[in-house]
BAGURO-552909 format. One line per 4 residues: number of its first residue (from 1); their letters; for each residue z, y, x of N, C-alpha, C, O, CB. Coordinates in nm, 3 decimals, always signed. Glycine has a CB too. Example, Ala and Ser with C-alpha at 12.3 -4.5 7.8 and 13.67 -1.06 7.14 Angstrom:
<rs>
1	AS	+0.780,-0.569,+1.319,+0.780,-0.450,+1.230,+0.780,-0.330,+1.320,+0.846,-0.332,+1.424,+0.905,-0.447,+1.131; +0.708,-0.225,+1.285,+0.714,-0.106,+1.367,+0.787,+0.003,+1.290,+0.804,+0.114,+1.341,+0.572,-0.060,+1.408
</rs>
This chain:
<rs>
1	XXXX	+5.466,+0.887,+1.589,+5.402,+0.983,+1.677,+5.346,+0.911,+1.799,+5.393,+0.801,+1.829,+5.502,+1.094,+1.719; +5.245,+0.969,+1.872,+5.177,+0.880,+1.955,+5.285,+0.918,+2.087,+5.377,+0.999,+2.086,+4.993,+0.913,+1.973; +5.252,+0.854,+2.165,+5.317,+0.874,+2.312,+5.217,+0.887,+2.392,+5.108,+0.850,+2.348,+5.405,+0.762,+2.369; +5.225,+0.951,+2.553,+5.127,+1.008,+2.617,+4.999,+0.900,+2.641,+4.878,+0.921,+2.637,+5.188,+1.065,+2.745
5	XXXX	+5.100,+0.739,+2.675,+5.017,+0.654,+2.711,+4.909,+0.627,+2.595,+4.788,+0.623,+2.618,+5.091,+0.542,+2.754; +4.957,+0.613,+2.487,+4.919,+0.567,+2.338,+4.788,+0.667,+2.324,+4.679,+0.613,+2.311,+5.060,+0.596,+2.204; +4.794,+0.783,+2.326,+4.685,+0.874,+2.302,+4.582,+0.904,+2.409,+4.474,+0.962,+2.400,+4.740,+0.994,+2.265; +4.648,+0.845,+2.520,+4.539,+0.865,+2.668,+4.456,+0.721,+2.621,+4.335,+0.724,+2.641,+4.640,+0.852,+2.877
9	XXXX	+4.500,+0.626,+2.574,+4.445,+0.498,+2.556,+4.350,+0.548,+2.441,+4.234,+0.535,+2.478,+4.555,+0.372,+2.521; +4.360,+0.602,+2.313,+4.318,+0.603,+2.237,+4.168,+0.705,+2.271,+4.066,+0.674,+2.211,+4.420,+0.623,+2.153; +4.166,+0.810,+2.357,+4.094,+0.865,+2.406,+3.988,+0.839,+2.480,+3.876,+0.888,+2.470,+4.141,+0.911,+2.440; +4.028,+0.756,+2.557,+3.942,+0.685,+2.643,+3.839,+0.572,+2.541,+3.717,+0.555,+2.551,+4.047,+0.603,+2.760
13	XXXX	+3.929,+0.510,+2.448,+3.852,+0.382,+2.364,+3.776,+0.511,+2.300,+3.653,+0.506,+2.309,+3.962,+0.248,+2.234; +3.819,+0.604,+2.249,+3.675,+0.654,+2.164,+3.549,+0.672,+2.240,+3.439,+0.620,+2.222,+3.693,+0.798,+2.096; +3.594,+0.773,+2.345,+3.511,+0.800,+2.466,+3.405,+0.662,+2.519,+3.284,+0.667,+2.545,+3.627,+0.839,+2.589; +3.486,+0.560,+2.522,+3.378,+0.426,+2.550,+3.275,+0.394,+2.460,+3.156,+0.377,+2.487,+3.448,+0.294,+2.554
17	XXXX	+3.330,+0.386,+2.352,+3.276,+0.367,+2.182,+3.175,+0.446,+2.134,+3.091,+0.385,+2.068,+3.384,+0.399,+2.076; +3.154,+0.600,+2.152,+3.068,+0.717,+2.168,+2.973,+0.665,+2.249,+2.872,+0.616,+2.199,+3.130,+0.843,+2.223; +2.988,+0.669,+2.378,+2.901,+0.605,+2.500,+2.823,+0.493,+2.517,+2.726,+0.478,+2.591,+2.968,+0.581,+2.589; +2.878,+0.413,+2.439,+2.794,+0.301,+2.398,+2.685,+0.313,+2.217,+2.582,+0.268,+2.167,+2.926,+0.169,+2.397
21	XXXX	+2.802,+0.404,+2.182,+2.658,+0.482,+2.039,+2.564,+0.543,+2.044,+2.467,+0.541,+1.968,+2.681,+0.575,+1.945; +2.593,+0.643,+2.190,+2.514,+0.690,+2.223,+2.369,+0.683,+2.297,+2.265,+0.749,+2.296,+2.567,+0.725,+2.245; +2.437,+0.531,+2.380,+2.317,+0.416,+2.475,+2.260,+0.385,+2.311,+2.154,+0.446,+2.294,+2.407,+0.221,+2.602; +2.291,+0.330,+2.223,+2.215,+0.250,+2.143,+2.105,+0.341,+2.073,+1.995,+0.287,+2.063,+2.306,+0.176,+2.043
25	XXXX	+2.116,+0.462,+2.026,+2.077,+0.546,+1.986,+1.942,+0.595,+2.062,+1.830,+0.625,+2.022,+2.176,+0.615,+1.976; +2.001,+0.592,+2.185,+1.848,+0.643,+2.265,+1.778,+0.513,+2.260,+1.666,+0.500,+2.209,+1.858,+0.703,+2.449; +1.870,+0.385,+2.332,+1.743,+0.212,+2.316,+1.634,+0.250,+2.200,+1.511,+0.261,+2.200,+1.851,+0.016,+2.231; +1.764,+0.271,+2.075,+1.717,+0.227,+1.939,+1.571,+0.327,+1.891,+1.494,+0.303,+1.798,+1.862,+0.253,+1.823
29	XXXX	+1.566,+0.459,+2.003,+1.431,+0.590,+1.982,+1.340,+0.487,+2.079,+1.240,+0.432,+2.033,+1.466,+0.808,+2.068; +1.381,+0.468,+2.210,+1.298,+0.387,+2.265,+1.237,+0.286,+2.244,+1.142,+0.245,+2.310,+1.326,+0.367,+2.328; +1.294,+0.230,+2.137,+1.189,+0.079,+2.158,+1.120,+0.154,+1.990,+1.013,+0.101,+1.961,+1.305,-0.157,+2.154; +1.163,+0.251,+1.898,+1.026,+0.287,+1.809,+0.924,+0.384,+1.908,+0.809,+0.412,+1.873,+1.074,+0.386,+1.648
33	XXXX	+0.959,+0.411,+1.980,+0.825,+0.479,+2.095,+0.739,+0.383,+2.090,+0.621,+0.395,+2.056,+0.857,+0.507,+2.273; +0.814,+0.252,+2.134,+0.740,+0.179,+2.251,+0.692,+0.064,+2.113,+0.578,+0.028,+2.142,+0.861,+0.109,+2.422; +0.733,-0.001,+1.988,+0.666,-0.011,+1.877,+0.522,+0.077,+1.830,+0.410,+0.031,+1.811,+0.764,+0.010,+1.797; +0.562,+0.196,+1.821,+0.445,+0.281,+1.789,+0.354,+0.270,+1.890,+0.244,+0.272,+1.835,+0.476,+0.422,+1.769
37	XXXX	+0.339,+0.256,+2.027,+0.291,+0.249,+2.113,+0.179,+0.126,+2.130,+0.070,+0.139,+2.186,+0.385,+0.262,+2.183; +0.228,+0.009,+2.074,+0.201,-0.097,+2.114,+0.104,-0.131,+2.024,+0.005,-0.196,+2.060,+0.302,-0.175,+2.129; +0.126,-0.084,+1.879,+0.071,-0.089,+1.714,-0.023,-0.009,+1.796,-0.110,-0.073,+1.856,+0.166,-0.016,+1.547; -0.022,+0.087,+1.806,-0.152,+0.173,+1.853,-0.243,+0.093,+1.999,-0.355,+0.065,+1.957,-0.082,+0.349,+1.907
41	XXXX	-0.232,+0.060,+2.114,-0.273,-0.060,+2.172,-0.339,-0.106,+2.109,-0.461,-0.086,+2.103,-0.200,-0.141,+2.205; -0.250,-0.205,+2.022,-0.337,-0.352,+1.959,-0.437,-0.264,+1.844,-0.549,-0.305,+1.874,-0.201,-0.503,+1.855; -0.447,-0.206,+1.776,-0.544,-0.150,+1.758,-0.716,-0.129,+1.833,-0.832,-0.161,+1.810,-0.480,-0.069,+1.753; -0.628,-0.047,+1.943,-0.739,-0.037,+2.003,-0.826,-0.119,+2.070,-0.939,-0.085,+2.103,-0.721,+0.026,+2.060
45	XXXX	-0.752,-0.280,+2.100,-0.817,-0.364,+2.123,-0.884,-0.429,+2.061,-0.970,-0.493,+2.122,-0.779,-0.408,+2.161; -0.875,-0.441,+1.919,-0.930,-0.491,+1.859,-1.057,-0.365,+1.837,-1.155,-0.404,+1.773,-0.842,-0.549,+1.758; -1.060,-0.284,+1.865,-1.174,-0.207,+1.827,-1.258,-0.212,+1.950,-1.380,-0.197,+1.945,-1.139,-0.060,+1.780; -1.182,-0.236,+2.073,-1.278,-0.255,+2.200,-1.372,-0.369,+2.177,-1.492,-0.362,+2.203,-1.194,-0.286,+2.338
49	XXXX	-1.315,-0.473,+2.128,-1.397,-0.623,+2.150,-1.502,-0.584,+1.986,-1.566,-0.687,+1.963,-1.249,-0.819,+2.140; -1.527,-0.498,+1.900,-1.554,-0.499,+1.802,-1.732,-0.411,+1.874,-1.831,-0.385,+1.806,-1.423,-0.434,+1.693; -1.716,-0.389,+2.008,-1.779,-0.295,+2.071,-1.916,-0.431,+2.118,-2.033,-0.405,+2.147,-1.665,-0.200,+2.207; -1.863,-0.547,+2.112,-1.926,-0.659,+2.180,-1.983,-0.611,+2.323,-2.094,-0.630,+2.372,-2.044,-0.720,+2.087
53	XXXX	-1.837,-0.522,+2.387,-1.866,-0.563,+2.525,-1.736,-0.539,+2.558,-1.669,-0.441,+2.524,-1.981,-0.488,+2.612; -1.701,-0.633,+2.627,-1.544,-0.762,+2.704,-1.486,-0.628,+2.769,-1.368,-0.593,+2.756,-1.595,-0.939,+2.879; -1.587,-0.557,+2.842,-1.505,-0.489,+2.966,-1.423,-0.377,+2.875,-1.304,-0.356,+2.897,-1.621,-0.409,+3.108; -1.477,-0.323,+2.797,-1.415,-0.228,+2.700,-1.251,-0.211,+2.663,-1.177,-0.114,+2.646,-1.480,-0.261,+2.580
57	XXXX	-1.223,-0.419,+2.656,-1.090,-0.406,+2.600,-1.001,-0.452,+2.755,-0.884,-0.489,+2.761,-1.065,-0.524,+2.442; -1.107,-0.435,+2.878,-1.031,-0.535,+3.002,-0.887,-0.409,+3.044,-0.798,-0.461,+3.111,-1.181,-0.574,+3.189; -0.865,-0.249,+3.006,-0.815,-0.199,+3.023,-0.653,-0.253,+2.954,-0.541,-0.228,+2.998,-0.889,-0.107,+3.006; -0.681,-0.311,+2.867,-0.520,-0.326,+2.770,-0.517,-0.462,+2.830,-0.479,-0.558,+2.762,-0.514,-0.318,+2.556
61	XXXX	-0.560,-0.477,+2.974,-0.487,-0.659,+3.020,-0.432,-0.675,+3.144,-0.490,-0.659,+3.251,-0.603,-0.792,+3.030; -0.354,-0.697,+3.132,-0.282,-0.679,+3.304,-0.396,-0.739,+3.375,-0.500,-0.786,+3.329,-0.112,-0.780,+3.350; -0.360,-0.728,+3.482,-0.511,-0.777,+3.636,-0.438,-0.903,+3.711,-0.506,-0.950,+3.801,-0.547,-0.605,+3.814; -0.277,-0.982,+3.684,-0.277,-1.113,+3.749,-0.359,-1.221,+3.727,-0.375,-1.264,+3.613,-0.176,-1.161,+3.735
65	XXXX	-0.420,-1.277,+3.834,-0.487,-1.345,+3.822,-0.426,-1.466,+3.746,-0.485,-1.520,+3.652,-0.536,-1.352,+3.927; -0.325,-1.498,+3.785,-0.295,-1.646,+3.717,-0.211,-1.611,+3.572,-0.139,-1.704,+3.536,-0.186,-1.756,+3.835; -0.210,-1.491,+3.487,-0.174,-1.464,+3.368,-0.303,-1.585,+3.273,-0.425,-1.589,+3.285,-0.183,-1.275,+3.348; -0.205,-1.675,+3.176,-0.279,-1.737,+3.101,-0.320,-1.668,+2.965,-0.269,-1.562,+2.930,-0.220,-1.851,+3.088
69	XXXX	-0.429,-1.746,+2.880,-0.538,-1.609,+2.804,-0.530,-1.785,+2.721,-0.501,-1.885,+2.787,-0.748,-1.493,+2.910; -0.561,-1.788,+2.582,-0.577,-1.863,+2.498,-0.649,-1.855,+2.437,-0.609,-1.765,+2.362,-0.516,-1.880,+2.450; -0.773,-1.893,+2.393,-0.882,-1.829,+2.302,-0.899,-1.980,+2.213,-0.851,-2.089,+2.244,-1.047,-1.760,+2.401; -0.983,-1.945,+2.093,-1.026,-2.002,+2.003,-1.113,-2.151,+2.071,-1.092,-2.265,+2.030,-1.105,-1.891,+1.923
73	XXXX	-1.191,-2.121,+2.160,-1.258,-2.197,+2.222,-1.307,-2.138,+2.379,-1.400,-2.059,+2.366,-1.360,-2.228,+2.128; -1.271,-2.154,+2.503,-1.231,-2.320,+2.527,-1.072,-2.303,+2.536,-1.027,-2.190,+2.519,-1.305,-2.404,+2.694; -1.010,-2.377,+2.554,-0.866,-2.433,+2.555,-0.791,-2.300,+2.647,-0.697,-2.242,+2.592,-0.856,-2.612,+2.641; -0.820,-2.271,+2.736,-0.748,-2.120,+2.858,-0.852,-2.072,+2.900,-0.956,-2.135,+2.914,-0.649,-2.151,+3.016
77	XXXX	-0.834,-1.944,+2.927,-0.874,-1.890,+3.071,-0.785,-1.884,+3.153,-0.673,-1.906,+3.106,-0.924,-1.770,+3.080; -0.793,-1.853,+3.309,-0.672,-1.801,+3.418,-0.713,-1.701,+3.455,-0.802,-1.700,+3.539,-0.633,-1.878,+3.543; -0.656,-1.576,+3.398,-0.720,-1.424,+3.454,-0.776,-1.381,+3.359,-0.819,-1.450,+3.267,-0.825,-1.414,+3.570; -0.784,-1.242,+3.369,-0.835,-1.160,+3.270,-1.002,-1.129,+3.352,-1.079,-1.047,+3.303,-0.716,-1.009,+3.241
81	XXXX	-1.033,-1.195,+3.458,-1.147,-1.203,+3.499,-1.249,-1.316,+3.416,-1.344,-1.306,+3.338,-1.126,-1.226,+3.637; -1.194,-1.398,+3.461,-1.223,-1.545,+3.354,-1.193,-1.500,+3.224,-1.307,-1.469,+3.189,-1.115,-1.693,+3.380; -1.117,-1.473,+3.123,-1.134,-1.416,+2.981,-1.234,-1.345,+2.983,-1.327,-1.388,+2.915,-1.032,-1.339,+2.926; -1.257,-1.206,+3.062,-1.352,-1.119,+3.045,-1.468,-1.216,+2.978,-1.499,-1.230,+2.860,-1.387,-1.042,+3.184
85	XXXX	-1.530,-1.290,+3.120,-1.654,-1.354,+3.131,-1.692,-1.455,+3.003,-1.801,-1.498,+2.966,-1.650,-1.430,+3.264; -1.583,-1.471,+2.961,-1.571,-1.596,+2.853,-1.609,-1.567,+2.708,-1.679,-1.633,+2.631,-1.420,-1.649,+2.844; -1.532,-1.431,+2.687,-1.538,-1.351,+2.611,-1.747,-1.298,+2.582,-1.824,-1.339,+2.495,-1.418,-1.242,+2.678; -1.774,-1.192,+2.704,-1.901,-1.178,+2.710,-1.971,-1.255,+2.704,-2.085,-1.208,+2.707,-1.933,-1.137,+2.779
89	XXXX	-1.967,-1.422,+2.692,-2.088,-1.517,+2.737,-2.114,-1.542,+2.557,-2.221,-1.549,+2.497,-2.038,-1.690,+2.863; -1.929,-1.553,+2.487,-1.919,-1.521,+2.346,-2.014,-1.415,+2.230,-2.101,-1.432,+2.145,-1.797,-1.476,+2.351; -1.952,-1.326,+2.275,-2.035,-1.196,+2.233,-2.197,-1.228,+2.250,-2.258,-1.189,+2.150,-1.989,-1.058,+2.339; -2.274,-1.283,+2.339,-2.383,-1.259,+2.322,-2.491,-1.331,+2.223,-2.613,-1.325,+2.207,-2.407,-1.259,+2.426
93	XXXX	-2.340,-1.431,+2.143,-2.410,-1.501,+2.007,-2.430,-1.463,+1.891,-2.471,-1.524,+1.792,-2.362,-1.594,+1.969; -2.387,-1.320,+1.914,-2.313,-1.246,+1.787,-2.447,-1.100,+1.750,-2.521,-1.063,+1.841,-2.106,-1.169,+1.855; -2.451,-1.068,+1.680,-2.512,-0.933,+1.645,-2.397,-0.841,+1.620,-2.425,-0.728,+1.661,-2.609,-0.938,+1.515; -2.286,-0.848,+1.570,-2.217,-0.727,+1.529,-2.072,-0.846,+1.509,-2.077,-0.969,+1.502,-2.298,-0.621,+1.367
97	XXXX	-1.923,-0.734,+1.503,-1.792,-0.869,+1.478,-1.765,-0.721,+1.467,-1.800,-0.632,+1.545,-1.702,-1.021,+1.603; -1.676,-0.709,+1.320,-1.536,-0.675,+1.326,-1.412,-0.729,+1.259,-1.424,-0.840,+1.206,-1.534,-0.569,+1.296; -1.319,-0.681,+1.255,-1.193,-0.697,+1.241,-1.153,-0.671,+1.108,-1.210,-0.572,+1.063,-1.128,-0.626,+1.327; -1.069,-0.731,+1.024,-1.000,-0.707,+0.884,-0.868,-0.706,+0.962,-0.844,-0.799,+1.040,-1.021,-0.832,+0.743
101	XXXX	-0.757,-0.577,+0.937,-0.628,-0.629,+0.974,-0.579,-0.679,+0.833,-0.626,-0.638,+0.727,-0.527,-0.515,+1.048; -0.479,-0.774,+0.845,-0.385,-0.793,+0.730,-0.295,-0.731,+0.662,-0.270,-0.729,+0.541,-0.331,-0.861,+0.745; -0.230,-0.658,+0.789,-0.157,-0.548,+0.750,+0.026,-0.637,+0.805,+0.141,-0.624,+0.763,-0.200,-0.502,+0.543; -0.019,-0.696,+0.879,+0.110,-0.752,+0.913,+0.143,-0.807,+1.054,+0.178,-0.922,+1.082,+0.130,-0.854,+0.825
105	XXXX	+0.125,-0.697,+1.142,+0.161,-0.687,+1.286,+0.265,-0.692,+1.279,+0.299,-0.674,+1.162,+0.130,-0.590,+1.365; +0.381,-0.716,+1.371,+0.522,-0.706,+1.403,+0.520,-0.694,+1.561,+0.448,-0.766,+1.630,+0.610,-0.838,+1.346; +0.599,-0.604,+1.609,+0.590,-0.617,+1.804,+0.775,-0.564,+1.786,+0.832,-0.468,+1.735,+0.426,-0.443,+1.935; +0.819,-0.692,+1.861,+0.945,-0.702,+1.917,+0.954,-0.651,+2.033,+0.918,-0.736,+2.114,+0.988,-0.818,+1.924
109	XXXX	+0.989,-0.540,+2.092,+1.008,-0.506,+2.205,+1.189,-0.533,+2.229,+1.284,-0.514,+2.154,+0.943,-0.355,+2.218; +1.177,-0.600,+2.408,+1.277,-0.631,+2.481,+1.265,-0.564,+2.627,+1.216,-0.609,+2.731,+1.285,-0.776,+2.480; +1.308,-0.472,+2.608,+1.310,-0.398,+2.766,+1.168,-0.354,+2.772,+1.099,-0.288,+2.694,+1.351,-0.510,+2.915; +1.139,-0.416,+2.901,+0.974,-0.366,+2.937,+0.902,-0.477,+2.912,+0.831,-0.517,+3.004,+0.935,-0.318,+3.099
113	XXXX	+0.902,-0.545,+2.794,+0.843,-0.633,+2.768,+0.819,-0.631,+2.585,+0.878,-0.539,+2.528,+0.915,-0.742,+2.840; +0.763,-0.698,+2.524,+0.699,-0.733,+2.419,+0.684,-0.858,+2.370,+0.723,-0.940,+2.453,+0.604,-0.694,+2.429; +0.631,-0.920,+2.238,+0.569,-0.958,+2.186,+0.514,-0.929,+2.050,+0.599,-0.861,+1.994,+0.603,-1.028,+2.207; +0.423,-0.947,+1.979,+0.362,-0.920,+1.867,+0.290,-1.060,+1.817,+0.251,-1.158,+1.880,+0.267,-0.799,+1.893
117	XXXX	+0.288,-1.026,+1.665,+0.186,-1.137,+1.623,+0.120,-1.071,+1.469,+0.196,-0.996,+1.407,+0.280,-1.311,+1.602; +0.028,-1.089,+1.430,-0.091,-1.054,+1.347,-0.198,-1.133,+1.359,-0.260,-1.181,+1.453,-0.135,-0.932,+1.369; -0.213,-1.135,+1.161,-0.367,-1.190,+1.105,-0.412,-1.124,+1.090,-0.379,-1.018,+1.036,-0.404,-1.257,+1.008; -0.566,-1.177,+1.158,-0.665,-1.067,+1.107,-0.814,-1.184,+1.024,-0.810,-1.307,+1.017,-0.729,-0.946,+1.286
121	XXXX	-0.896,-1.118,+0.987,-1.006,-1.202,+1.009,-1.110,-1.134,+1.032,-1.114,-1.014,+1.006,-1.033,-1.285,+0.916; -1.219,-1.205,+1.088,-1.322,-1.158,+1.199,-1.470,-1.162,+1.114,-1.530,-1.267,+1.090,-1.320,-1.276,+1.351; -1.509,-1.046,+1.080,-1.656,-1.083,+0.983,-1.754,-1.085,+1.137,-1.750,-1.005,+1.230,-1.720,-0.917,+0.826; -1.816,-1.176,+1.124,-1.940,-1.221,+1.174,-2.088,-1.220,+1.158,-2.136,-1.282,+1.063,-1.926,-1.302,+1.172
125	XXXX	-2.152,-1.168,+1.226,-2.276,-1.147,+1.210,-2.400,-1.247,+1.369,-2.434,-1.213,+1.483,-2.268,-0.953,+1.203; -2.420,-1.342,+1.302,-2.449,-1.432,+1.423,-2.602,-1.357,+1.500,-2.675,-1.276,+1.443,-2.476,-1.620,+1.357; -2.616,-1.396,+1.602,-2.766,-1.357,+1.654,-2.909,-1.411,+1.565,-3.026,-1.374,+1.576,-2.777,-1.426,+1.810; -2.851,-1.507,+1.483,-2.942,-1.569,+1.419,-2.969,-1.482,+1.297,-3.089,-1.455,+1.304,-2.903,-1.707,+1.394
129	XXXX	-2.908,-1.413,+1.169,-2.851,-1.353,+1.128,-2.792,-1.404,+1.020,-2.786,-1.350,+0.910,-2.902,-1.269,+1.124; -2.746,-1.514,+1.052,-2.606,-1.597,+0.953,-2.472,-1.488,+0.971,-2.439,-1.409,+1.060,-2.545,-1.795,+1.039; -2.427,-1.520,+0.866,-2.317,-1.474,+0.816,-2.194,-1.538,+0.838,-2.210,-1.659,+0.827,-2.333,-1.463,+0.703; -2.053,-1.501,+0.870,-1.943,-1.598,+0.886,-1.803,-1.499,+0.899,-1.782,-1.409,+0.980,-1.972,-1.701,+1.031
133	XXXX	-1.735,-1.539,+0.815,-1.593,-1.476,+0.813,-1.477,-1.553,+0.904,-1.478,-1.673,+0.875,-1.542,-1.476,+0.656; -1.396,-1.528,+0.989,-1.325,-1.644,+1.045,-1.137,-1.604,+1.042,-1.086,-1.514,+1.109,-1.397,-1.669,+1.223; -1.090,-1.664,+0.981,-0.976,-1.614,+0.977,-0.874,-1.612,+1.126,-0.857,-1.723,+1.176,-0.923,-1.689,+0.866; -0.821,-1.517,+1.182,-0.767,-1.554,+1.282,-0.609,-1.516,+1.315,-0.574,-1.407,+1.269,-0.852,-1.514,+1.367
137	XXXX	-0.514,-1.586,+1.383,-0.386,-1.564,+1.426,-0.394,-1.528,+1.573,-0.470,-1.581,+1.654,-0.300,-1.683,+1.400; -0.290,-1.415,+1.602,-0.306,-1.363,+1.717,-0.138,-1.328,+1.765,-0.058,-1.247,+1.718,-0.416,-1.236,+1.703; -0.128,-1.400,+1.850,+0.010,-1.351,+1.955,-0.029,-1.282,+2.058,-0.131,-1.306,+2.123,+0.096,-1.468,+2.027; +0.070,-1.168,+2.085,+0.044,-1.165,+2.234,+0.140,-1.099,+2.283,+0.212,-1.016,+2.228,-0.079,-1.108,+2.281
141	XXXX	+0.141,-1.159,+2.451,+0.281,-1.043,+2.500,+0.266,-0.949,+2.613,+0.208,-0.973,+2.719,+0.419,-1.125,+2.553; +0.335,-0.822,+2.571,+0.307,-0.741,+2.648,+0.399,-0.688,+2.729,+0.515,-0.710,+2.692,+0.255,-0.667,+2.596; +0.382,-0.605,+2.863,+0.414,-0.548,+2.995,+0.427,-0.411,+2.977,+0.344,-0.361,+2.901,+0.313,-0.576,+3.099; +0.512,-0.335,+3.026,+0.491,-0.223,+3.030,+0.503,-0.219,+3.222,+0.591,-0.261,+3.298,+0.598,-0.138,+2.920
145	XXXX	+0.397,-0.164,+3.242,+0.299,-0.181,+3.394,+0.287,-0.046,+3.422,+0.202,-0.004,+3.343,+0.128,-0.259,+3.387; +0.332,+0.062,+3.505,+0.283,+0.197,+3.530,+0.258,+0.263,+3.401,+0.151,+0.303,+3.356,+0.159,+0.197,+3.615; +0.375,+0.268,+3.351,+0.363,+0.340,+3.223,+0.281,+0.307,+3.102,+0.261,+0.387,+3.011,+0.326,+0.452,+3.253; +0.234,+0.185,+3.106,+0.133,+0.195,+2.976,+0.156,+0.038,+2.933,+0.158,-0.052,+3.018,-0.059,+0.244,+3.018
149	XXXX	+0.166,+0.023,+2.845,+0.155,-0.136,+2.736,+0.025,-0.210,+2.797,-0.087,-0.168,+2.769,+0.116,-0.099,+2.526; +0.047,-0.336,+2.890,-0.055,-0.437,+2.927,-0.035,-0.618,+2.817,+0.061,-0.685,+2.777,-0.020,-0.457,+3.126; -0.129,-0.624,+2.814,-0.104,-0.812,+2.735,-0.107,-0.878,+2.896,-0.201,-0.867,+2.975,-0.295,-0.904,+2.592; -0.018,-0.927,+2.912,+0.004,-1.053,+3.004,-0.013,-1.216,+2.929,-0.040,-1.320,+2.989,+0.168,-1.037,+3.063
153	XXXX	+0.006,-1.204,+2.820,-0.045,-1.339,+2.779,-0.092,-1.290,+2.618,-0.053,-1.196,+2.549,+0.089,-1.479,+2.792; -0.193,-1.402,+2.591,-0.263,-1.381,+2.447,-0.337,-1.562,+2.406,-0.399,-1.645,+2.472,-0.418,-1.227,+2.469; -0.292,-1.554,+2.281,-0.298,-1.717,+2.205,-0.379,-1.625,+2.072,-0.314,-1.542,+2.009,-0.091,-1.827,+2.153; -0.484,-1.644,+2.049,-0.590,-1.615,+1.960,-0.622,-1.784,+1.893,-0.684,-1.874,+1.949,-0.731,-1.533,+2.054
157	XXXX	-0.598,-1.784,+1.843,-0.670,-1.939,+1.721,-0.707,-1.877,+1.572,-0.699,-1.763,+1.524,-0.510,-2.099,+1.673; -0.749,-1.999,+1.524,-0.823,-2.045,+1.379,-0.714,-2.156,+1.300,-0.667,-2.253,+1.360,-0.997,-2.136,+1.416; -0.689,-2.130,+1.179,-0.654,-2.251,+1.159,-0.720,-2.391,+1.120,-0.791,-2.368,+1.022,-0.587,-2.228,+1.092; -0.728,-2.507,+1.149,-0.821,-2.561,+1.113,-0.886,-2.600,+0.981,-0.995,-2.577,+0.929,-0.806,-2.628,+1.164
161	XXXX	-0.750,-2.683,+0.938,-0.873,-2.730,+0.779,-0.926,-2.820,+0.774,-0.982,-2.860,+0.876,-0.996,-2.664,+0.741; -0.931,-2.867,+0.696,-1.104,-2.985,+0.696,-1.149,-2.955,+0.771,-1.136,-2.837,+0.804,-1.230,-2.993,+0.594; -1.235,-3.049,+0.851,-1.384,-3.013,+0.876,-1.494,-2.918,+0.847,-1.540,-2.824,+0.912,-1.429,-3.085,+0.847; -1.530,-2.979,+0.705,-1.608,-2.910,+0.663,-1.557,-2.733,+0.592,-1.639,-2.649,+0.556,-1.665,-3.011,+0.578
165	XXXX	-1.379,-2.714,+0.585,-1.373,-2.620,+0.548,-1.356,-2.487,+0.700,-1.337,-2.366,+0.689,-1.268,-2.647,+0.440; -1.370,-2.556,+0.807,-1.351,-2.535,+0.945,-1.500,-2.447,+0.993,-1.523,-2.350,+1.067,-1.325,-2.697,+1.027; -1.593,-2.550,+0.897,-1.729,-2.483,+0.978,-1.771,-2.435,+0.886,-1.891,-2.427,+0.915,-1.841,-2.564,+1.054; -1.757,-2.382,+0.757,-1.758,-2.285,+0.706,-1.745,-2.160,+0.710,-1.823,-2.069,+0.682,-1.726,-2.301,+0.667
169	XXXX	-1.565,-2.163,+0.775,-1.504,-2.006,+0.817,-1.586,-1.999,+0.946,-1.642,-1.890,+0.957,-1.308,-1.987,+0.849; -1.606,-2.070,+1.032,-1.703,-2.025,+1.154,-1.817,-1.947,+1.121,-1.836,-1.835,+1.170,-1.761,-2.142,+1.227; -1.920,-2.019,+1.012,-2.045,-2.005,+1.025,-2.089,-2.025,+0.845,-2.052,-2.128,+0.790,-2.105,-2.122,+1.148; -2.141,-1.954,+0.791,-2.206,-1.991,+0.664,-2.340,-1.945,+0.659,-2.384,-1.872,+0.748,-2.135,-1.940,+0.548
173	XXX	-2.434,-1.995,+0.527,-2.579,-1.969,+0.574,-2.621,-1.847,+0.479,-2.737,-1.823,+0.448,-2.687,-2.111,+0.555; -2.525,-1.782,+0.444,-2.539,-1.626,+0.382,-2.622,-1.505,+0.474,-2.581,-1.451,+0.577,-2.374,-1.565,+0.362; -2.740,-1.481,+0.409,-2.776,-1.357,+0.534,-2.787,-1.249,+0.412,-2.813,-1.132,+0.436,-2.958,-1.379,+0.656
</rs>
């Protein structure tokens, strides 16, 4: 039979045990919010820049200036001011870009923070009117800033390849 102490103890450990099932339970709704949330984001960014104009997607980027930005070419930006511009000077080689997803995003959310990573590849339509498919890898991590999912950092590359199988995925002479 229990004794008073024995069952006050036992009470309390459930009571802790509940309380902590119960914290996990809400984390565990919160971070599929904030998953669904983020999947929807990266979406939309990729449909902003598909717009071939920069400012479109400048909403899904935090505004520190010294947040680093990784692009395909050149090596950084510092700022989502400098990306913007980098981005647009990009775009204006292009006639049309969209997006293939792969179908294999993943976003780890940790508190008010993130990361994700997804392939996509990028059909190309040059100003010239060459043709070019480019396969691309995309990290990025995100903020939750005044309520809404920001990228504070983003690493966009190509993989390389040969040479010649390099400037292929860039650029082919298909119109």
């Amino acid at each position: 039979m229990f004794t008073k102490p024995s069952l006050r103890a036992l009470v309390i450990s459930s009571l802790i045990i509940l309380s902590f099932a119960s914290a996990s339970a809400k984390s565990s709704k919160k971070s599929q919010g904030d998953v669904a949330a983020i999947k929807s984001r990266a979406e939309q960014v990729w449909k902003a820049y598909e717009t071939l104009d920069a400012s479109k997607a400048r909403p899904f980027y935090a505004t520190a200036p010294n947040n680093v930005y990784f692009d395909i070419a050149p090596l950084q930006y510092r700022g989502i001011d400098a990306y913007q511009q980098g981005v647009a000077q990009l775009f204006k080689t292009f006639r049309s870009i969209s997006f293939q997803h792969n179908g294999d995003l993943e976003v780890h959310p940790i508190g008010n923070q993130a990361w994700c990573t997804e392939t996509l590849t990028a059909a190309i339509l040059h100003a010239d009117g060459n043709k070019g498919n480019l396969p691309i890898r995309w990290t990025a991590i995100w903020e939750k800033q005044n309520g809404n999912w920001v990228i504070v950092h983003e690493h966009v590359s190509t993989p390389l390849g040969a040479q010649p199988e390099r400037e292929q995925n860039i650029r082919t002479d298909q119109k």
